[in-house]
N, C-alpha and C positions, 0 to 999 in steps of 0.2 A: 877950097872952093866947093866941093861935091861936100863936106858937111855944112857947107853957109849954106846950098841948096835944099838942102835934107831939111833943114830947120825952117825956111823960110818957105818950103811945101807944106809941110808939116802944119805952122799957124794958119797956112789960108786955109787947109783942109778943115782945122777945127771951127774955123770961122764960117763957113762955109755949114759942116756941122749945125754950129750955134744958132745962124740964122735959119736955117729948116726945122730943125728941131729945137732948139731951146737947150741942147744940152748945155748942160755945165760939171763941174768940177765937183769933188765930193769929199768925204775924209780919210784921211790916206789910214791904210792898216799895214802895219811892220808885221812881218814876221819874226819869230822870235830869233835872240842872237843865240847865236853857238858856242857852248862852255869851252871850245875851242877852235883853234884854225880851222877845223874841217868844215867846209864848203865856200869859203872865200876866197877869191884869188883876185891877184893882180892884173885886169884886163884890160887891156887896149882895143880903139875903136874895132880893128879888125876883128875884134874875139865877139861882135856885140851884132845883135840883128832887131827890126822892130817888124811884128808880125801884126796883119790887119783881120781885127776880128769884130763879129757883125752884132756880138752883144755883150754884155757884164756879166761878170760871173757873180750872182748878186740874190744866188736862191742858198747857197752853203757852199763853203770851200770843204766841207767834213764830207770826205769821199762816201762815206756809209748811208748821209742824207741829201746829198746835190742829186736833183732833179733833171734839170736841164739837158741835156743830150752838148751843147756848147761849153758847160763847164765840166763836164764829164771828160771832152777830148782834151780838155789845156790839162786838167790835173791828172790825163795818163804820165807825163812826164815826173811828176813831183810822186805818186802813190807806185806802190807795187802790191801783190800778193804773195802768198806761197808761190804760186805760181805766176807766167804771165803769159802774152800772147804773141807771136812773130807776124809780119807780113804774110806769111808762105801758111797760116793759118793753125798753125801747130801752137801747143804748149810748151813751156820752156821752163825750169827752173829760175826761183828770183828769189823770194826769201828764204826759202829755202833749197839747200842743192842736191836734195835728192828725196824720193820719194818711193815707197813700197806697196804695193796694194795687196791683200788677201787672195788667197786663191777663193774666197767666196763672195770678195769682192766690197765686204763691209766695214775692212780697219784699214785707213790709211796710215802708214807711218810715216812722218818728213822729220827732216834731219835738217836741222837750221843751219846755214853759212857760219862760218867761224869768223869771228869778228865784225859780223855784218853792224853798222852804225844807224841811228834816227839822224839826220839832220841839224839837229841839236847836241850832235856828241854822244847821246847815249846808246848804250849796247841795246841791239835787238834781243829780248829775252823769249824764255816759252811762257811767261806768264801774258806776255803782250800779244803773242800770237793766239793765247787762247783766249784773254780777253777782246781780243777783236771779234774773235768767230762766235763765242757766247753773248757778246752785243747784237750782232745780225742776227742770229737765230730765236733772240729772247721772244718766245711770247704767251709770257707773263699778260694777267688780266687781260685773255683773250683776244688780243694786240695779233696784227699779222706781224710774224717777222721781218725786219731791214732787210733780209733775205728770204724770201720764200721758200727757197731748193735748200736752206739749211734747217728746214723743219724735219727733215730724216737723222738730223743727227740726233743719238744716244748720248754721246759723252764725247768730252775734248779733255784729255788731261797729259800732262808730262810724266813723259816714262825716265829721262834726266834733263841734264841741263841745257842740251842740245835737242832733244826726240819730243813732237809732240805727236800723240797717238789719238785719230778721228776715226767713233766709231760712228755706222749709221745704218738705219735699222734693215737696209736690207739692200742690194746692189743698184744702185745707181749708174747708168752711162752718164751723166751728164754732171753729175756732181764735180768732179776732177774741174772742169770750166770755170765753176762757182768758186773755186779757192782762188780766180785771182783778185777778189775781194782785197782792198787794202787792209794790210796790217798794221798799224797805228801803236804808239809806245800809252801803257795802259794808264797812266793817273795825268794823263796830259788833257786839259779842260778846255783849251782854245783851238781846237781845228776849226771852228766855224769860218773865224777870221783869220789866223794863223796857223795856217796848216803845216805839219809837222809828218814827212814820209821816210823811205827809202831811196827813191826812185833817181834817177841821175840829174835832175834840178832841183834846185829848194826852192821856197819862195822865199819870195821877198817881200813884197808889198802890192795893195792895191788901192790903188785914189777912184772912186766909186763914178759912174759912168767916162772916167778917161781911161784906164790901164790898169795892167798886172804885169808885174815885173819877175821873173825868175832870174836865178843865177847856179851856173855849173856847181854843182854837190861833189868835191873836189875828194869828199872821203868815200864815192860810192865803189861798191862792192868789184863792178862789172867793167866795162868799155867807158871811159869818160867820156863825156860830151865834147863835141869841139867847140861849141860857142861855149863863153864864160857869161854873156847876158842875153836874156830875149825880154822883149819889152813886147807884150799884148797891149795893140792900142784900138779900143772900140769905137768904131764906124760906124755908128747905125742909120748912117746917110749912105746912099748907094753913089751919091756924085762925088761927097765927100771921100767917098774912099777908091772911086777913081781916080781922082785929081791928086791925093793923095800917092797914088801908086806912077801916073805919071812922072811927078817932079822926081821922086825917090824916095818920098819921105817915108814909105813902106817898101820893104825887103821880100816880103812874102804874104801872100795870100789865097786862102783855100777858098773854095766854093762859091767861086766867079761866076757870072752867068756868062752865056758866048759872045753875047753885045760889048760886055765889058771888059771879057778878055780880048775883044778885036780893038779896043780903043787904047792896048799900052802898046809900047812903042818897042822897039830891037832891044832895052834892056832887058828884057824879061825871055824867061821860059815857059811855057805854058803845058804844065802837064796833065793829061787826061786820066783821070781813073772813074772809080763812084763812089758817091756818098753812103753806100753798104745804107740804106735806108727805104721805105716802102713811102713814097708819093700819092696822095690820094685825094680827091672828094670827100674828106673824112664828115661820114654824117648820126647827125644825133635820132639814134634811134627810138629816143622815147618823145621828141616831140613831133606835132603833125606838123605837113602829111608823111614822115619819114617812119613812125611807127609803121607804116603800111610796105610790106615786100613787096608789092607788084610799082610803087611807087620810084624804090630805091633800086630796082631791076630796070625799070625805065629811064632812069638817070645811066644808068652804068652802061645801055646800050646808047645815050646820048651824047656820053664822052667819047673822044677821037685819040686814046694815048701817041698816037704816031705824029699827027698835026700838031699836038700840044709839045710835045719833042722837036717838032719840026720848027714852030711857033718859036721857041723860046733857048732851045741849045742849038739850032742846024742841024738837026737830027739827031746830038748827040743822044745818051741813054739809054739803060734796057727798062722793055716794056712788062709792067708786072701783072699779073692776075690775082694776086691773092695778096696776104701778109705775109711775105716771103720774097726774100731779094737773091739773085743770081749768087752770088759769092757762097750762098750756104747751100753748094750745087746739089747735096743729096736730100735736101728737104725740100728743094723748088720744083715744081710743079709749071711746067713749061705751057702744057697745053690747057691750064687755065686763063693764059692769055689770051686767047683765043673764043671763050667762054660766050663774053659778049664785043662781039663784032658789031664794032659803030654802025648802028641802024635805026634811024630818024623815024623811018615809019613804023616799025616797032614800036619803039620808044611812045611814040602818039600814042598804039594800039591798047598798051599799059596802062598809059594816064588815065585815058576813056574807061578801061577797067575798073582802077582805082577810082573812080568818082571825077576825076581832073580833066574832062575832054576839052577844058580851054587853059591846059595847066596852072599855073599858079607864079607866085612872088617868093623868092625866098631872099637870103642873108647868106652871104660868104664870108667868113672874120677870118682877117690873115693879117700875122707878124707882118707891121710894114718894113722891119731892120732885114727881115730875109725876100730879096729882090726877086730869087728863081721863085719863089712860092705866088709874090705880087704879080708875077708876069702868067705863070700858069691856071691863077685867075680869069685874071684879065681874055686870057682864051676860051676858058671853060664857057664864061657870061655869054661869047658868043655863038657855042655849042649846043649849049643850053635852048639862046632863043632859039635855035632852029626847030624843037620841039614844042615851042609852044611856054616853056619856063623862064620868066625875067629873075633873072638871078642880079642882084646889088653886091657891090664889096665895100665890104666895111673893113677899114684899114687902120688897126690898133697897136700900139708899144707893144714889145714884148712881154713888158709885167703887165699888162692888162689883159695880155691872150691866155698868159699862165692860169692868173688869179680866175679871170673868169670864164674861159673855155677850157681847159685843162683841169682845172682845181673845181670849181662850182658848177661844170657843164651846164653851161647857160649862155647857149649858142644853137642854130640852123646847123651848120655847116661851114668847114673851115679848109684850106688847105695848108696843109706841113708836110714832112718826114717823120715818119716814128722808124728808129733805132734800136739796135739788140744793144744792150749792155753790156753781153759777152756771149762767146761764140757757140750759143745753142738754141737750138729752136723753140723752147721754151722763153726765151728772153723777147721771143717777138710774139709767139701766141696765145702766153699765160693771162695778160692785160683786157684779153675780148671775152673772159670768162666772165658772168654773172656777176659775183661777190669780189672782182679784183678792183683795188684802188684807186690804179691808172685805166679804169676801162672808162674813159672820159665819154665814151661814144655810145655808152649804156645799152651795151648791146647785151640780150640775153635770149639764152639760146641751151637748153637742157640737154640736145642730142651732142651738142659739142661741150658741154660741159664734162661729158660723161666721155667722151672721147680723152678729153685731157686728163681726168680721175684715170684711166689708162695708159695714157702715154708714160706717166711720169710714173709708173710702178711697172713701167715695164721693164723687164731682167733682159732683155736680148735686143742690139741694137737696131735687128733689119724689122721686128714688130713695133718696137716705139718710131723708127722713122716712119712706117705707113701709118700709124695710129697721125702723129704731126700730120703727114699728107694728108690725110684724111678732115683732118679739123681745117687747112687750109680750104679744101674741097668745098666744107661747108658753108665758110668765110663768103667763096665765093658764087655759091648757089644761091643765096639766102641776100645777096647785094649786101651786104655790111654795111660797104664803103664802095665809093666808086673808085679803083684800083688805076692808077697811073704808070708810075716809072719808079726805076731805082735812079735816081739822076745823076748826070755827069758830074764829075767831080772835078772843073779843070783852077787849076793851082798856079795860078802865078809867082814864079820864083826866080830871084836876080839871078843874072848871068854868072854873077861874081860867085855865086852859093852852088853846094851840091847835097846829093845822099838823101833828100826826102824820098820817102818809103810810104807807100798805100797800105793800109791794114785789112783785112774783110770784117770790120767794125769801125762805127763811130769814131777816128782818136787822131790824134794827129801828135806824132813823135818827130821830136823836136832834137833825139839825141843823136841821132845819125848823121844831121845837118852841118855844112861849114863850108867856109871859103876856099872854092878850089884852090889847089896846087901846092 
């Protein structure tokens, strides 16, 4: 009976779905089968969960080029690095089980797992481990590298058939973070669509706006997973994926807004953590009137982060000042919150400066698939007018925010999360440099550029953390962005389920998970 129920929630959700949106069904992609039993198993309903997620992962499954911050967290499970990351914020041994560092701080040595497997049956070699790290660091025909922080390396090569030895040109704090880059098996051509790891799930398949299926990697290295299936199924309807979480027909789901977490019923848990991400006004700095500082300094005293928390989680959330979120406790910068204290008559006094003394019109573009962003809109507009500013939302798909706020910066102003990729503070403040790729928000800024040409050549860790402090400083002097929250993160998880774990990153590990008792 409770699987007739699963299923007959399940169709009204997508129905439900299809008539809001128009989604439909797409073409399925297999992942590749296994030259042997390893990662298949015999599993029953109890071994199997479907997890509700709010978009496709539909930019690359190839760990080296996904985008997305949503398909980055699903493929922590399927990818590892040399190294990788624990909840408790630490590094940890993964492809490799040990590691040496120089006393001068320039030659790593790691010494590969013994018998460690791809997914596909094949042995983890040192040619694969270097082929991964001389992919991300290529840059050939003056190309930035897949990885930026691997432009310090000198040379990757194998010292035997277990040791690969990384030199780089001169001490690095941050580097060691950057190896948990996936290491991928080297003459394999389909990660795009069939992605091929370590990690303790494999894929499976994905049928393009319905799902992505994973399955327990039965020959991994470490702790097995206790589910044998999870099945990502995307919701880019926020009712649909209530209704959906009502009947049963979803097991679990992350980053609920508070309205929605008050609407499931005694079968669930609802756990708090945060989304390890910076919430913001994010505004484009080269069109008008947002080229102008005293403009964007006016906005930032017009937002209320504590009512927009209040608005939209019950309070939940920490309140950020800068490009910097609580979890990364020794580069956050507390009393930039503080900075600009919600003040309306101020905020006037700016405009009038600026040229604006009956303010102006602008555009707000936000992913309609992510609800907590729709809603922290929807308050801003009213903050807004209080000074004088009628602000519009403009409410677009995901691939259309990508494509054209994010990739073609051809937008006013948007609200999202932006995310570290991994656990250094360069992963969240390298992006707002001049010349950087993802600086969507074309912000440019020489005093902080030059900050950062510092940071990152810094040899001693307590000057590179003030140098970071220092560039957030600027971040928020200068109004970048109008600075919000790092947001709640509350989790909806079945009674019947245990062992989800919050990470201080973007990711959601999937391996710790399973059916009490």
């Amino acid at each position: 009976m409770k699987n007739l129920t699963r299923i007959v929630s399940l169709l009204l959700a997508l129905a439900m779905c299809a008539a809001l949106l128009g989604c439909g069904g797409g073409s399925t992609e297999a992942g590749p089968e296994a030259s042997t039993d390893i990662g298949s198993a015999e599993d029953t309903p109890s071994d199997e969960i479907t997890v509700g997620i709010a978009q496709d992962l539909d930019d690359s499954l190839d760990p080296h080029l996904a985008v997305y911050a949503g398909t980055k967290e699903i493929l922590f499970n399927v990818f590892e690095g040399l190294v990788k990351p624990t909840p408790d914020g630490e590094l940890v041994p993964a492809v490799a089980e040990s590691c040496e560092v120089s006393e001068d701080g320039t030659v790593y040595t790691f010494t590969l797992r013994e018998g460690i497997r791809f997914h596909d049956g094949r042995a983890v070699t040192v040619d694969d481990v270097i082929a991964s790290i001389e992919r991300c660091a290529d840059d050939s025909e003056g190309k930035t590298p897949l990885v930026p922080a691997f432009s310090v390396i000198q040379s990757a090569v194998a010292a035997d058939d277990r040791t690969v030895v990384i030199t780089i040109d001169q001490r690095n704090n941050e580097f060691l973070s950057y190896l948990t880059t996936a290491i991928l098996p080297k003459d394999y051509t389909e990660q795009d669509t069939a992605p091929v790891g370590t990690g303790p799930f494999r894929f499976v398949s994905r049928t393009a706006q319905d799902s992505i299926v994973l399955e327990r990697f039965d020959g991994y290295w470490g702790d097995k997973a206790a589910l044998g299936k999870v099945t990502f199924k995307i919701m880019e309807s926020a009712d649909a994926l209530v209704l959906a979480l009502q009947g049963g027909a979803i097991d679990l789901c992350a980053h609920l807004t508070a309205n929605q977490a008050a609407q499931l019923g005694d079968g669930f848990n609802i756990l708090e953590g945060t989304m390890n991400l910076v919430q913001a006004l994010y505004l484009n700095n080269a069109e008008k009137p947002f080229d102008n500082q005293l403009v964007r300094q006016a906005l930032s005293y017009a937002v209320d982060p504590q009512q927009v928390m209040d608005m939209i989680a019950d309070g939940h959330g920490k309140e950020v000042g800068s490009s910097m979120y609580p979890a990364f406790a020794k580069y956050f910068v507390e009393e930039l919150n503080d900075y600009y204290t919600c003040d309306p008559a101020k905020a006037r006094e700016l405009l009038a400066q600026a040229g604006y003394p009956d303010g102006f019109e602008m555009t707000i573009t936000v992913p309609s698939n992510y609800q907590p962003h729709v809603d922290t809109a929807q308050v801003l507009v009213e903050q807004l007018k209080a000074v004088g500013v009628t602000a519009t939302i403009e409410r677009v798909d995901w691939g259309t925010w990508v494509s054209r706020v994010y990739t073609d910066r051809q937008f006013q102003s948007t609200v999202v999360g932006v995310d570290a990729a991994n656990m250094t503070a360069r992963a969240m403040l390298e992006r707002f440099t001049s010349n950087a790729s993802d600086n969507f928000i074309n912000y440019k800024n020489p005093e902080y550029d030059q900050l950062f040409a510092q940071a990152i050549t810094a040899g001693d860790d307590q000057e590179q953390t003030e140098l970071y402090r220092q560039m957030e400083t600027v971040l928020t002097e200068t109004a970048a962005n109008a600075y919000i929250q790092d947001m709640a993160d509350l989790v909806a998880i079945s009674k019947d389920l245990e062992g989800y774990r919050f990470y201080p990153i973007y990711v959601m590990d999937l391996s710790t998970v399973g059916y009490a008792g």
